[in-house]
C-alpha positions, 0 to 999 in steps of 0.5 A: 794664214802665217805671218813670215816676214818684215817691214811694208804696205799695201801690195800682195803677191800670190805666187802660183802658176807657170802659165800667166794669164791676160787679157786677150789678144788683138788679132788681126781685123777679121770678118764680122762672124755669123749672126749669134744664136745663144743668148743668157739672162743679165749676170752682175759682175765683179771683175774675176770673180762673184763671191761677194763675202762667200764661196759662190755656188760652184759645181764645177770642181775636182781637176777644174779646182786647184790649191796655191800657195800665195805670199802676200806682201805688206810694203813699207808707206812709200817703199817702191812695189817694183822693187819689192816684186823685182825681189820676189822675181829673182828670187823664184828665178834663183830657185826655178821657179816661175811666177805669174799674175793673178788677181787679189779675189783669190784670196778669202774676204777676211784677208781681204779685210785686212790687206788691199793687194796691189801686186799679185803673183803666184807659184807653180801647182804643187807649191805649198806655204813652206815653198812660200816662206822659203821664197819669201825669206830669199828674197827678204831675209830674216824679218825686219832685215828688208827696209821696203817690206812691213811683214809678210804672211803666206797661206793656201788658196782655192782657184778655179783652173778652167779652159772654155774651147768653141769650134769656128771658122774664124777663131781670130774674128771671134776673139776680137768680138768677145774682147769688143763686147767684154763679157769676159773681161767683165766675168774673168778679169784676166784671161788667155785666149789661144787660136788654134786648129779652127777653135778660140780657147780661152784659159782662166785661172783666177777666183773661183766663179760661180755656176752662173758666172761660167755659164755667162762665159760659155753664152758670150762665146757661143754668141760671138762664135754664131754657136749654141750654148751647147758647143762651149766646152767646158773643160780643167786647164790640166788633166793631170795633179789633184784636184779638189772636191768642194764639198769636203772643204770647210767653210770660209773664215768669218769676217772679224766684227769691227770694233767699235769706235771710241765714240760709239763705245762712249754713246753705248756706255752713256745710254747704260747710264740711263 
């Protein structure tokens, strides 16, 4: 990861694409949908994603995956994060370019490490590191020159891009039991559903979730929608652009060792004494 800018702490933010996900919406109160016929085993989750310190055990890539380039900005100890993102905003508007949220989990656990995101947002599919340094310096200006701003890095993140569709009577009754039970709030964290032509969509862009992970989503709309597993399909956000082979990339950073504190350096430094 590059580092580009100057003066802040503690809020990130990912620019990547146009279309922002959410939480789902409340439609109106509809009937109770039909008893459910799908059932899965206890997942644990972790809010939008499951990879822990790793990449999770994904097979579902190519066009379902996608590259982002991300900013992520470290405020000044009591600088106001409206602000500092308010920058960003009109800056990618000055440049056509549409911001949107998305949770800090994209980013690698080592990053993670270092940075405790408060803001995320993220730049259009396409974007690269250089589209983000040129943002970041718009809205910024050279390194130092931006009192609100600590310094700024820019890098590439995997996201998954995916889009679960199940057929029902009622797409608006089964919304509003998926959105009661939570399993995708829990799973996804952010997400959009769509009620359109006798079907509930549900369109994820986020942490790339692990092959358990999407088939807890399919289970939970499947049981809200009275369906079979089978009848969730499961499909990429877009067919268009260049997706990512999973296993052609490299392996995630290491987390860097933490050192040891000055007491622990003195206690080693007394037992070799003896």
């Amino acid at each position: 990861m590059r580092r580009v800018g100057a003066t802040g702490a503690a809020a990130l933010l990912v620019l990547a694409l146009g279309g922002c996900t959410g939480a789902p919406p409340s439609p109106p109160q509809p009937s109770v949908p039909p008893p459910p016929t799908a059932s899965a085993a206890p997942v644990s989750f972790e809010t939008g994603t499951d990879v822990g310190n790793g990449r999770p055990d994904v097979s579902h890539d190519g066009l379902m995956v996608r590259r982002r380039a991300v900013i992520a900005v470290h405020p000044a100890p009591g600088a106001d994060s409206g602000a500092t993102r308010a920058r960003l905003e009109q800056a990618g508007a000055a440049a056509g370019v549409v911001l949107s949220d998305i949770v800090p989990a994209v980013l690698d656990p080592a990053i993670l490490e270092h940075i405790s995101p408060e803001l995320i947002l993220a730049l259009p599919p396409g974007s690269t590191d250089g589209d983000a340094e040129k943002l970041a310096g718009a809205a910024f200006g050279p390194a130092g020159s931006y009192p609100g701003v600590e310094h700024v890095h820019v890098d590439t993140v995997l996201v998954h891009d995916l889009r679960f569709t199940v057929a029902a009577a009622d797409p608006a009754a089964v919304a509003t039991a998926v959105a009661e039970e939570g399993i995708l709030s829990d799973a996804l964290g952010n997400y959009a559903t769509a009620l359109d032509g006798g079907a509930l969509t549900v369109n994820y862009t986020g942490p790339l979730l692990s092959d358990a992970l999407v088939e807890a989503v399919r289970n939970g709309m499947a049981r809200a929608a009275g369906k079979e597993l089978s009848d969730v399909v499961l499909a990429p956000r877009s067919t268009t652009g260049e997706g990512v082979d999973l296993s052609q990339e490299p392996e995630l950073e290491a987390e860097p060792e933490p050192e040891p504190s000055p007491q622990e350096s003195a206690g080693h430094a007394h037992d070799a004494g003896h």
